[in-house]
C-alpha positions in Angstrom: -23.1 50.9 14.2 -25.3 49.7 11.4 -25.9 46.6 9.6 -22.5 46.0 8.0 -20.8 46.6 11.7 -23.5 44.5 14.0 -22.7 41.4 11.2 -19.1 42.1 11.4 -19.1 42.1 15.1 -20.9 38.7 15.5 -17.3 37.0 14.7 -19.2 34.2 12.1 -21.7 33.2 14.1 -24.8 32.2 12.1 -27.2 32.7 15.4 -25.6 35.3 16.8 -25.6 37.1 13.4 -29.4 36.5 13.1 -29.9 37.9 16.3 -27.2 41.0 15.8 -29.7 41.8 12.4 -32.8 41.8 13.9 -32.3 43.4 17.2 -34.0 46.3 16.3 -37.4 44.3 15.5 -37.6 42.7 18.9 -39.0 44.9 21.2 -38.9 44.0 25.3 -37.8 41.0 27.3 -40.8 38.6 26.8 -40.2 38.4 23.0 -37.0 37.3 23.3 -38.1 33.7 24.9 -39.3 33.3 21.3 -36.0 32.9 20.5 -33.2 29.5 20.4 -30.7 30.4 22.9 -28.2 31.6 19.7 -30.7 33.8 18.2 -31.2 35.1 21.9 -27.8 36.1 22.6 -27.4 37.7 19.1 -30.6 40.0 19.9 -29.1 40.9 23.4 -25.9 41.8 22.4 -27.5 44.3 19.4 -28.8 46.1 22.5 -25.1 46.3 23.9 -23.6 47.3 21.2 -25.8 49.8 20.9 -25.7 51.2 24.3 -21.7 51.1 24.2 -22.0 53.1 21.0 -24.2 55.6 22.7 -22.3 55.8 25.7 -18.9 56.1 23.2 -16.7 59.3 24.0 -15.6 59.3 20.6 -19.3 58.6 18.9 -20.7 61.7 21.4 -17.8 64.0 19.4 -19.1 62.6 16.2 -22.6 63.2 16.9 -21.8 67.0 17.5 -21.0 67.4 14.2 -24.2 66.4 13.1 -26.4 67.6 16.1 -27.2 71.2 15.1 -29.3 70.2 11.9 -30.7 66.7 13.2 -30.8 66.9 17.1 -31.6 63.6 18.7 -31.2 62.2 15.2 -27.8 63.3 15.0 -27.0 59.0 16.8 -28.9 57.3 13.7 -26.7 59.4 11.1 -23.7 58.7 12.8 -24.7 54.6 12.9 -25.2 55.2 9.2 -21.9 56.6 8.2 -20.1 54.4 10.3 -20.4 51.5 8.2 -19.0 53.5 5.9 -16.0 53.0 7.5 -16.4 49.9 8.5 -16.3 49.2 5.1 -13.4 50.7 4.0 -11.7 49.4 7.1 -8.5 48.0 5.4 -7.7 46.1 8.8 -11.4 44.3 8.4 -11.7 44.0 4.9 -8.1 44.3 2.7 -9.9 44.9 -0.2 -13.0 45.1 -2.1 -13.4 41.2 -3.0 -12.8 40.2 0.7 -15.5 42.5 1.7 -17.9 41.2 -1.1 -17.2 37.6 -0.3 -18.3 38.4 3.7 -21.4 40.4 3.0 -22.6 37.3 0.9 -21.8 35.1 3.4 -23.9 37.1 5.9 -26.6 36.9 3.3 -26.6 33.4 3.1 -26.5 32.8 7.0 -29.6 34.9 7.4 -31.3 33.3 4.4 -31.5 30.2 6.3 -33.0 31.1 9.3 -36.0 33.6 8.1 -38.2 31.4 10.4 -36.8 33.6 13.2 -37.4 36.9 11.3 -40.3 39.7 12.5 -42.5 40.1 10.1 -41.3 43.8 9.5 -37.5 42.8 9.0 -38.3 40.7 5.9 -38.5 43.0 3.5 -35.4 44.8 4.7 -33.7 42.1 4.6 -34.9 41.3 0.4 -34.2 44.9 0.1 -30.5 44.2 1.8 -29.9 41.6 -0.2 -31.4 42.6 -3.8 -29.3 46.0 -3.7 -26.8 45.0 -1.8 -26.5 47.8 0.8 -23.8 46.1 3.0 -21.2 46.1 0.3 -22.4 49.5 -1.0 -21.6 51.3 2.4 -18.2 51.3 0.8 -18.8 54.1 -1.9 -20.2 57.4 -1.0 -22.7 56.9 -3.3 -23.9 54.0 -1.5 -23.7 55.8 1.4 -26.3 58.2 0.2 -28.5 55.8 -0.7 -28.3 54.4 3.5 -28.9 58.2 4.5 -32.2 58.4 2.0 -33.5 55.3 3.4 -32.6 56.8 6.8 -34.6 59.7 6.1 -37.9 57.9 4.6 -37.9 56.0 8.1 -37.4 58.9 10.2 -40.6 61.4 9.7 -38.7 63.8 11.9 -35.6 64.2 9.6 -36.7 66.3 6.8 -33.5 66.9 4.5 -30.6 64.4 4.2 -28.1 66.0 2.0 -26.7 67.9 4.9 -25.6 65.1 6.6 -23.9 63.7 3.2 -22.1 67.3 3.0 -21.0 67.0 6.5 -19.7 63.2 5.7 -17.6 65.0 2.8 -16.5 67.8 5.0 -15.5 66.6 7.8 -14.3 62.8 6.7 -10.4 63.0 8.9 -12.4 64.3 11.7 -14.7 61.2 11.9 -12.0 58.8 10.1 -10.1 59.6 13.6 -13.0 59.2 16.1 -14.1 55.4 13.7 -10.3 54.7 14.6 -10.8 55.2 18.0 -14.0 53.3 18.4 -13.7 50.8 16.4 -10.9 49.0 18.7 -13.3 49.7 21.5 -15.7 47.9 20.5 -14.3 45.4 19.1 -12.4 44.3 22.2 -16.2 44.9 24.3 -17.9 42.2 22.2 -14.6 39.8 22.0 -15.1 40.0 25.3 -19.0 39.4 25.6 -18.8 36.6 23.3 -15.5 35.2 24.9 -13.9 35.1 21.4 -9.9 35.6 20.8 
């Protein structure tokens, strides 16, 4: 999962959302204390959701598709494209005004707490909010925009169009395995967060 599904997966909470975003920018255990108790549990369920997602039978069959031309990178394109789904999800977000209005809630949740930002996640989150990258996951287009950004953070990855062409090629294939996953996790952090 990416951006769009960690803030659709923290169920409306503002602190938990926070945390959810920037879970990549806290590094070890110490750092969290740092943290209001919220924030905290937003950071440490980023780092469950990511290790269900790696763990994921149906995100391991994804990744295989991808894993002959980006290896160990094959996880960060699959996170990519799947909020590509997630945004065309019409069981999360009917339709394209419903989606809007949520991703500019999220903005303005996070907007108010940039005290609890990392210094390195503001100016993805300017970026995030200036182009708009959590409602653009829902056009291809957009989506190839997340993959070049991918790239320019990953010095290992060298080409990204492959991955795009693989998207286009084998879209059933990974509409089936989102399908699968996204009810799994869905029901994993219902549960961690003891939401109905």
């Amino acid at each position: 999962m990416n951006y769009l599904g960690h803030a659709y997966l923290s169920f409306g909470n503002a602190e938990v959302l926070c945390g959810n975003m920037i879970g990549d920018f806290v590094k070890g255990l110490d750092a969290l204390e740092l943290y209001p108790l919220g924030i905290k549990k937003g950071i440490l369920l980023h780092r469950k959701i990511d290790d269900f997602t790696d763990h994921h039978c149906a995100m391991n069959e994804a990744k295989m598709i991808f894993r002959s031309i980006y290896g160990l990178y094959s996880g960060a394109v699959v996170d990519t494209l799947m909020d590509h789904f997630v945004a065309n999800d019409i069981a999360l977000f009917a339709d394209e005004i419903i989606l809007q209005g949520f991703v500019q809630q999220v903005y303005a949740q996070l907007d108010k707490q940039q005290q609890y930002f990392p210094s390195k996640f503001h100016p993805y989150f300017e970026s995030m909010v200036a182009h708009n990258w959590l409602f653009h996951y829902r056009s291809e287009h957009g989506v190839q925009r997340s993959l070049n950004g991918l790239m320019r953070r990953a010095k290992h990855i060298k080409e990204i169009d492959s991955a795009f062409r693989l998207l286009q090629q084998n879209k059933s294939e990974l509409q089936s395995y989102y399908d699968v996953f996204i009810r799994d996790i869905i029901s994993f952090v219902k549960i961690e967060l003891e939401v109905n």
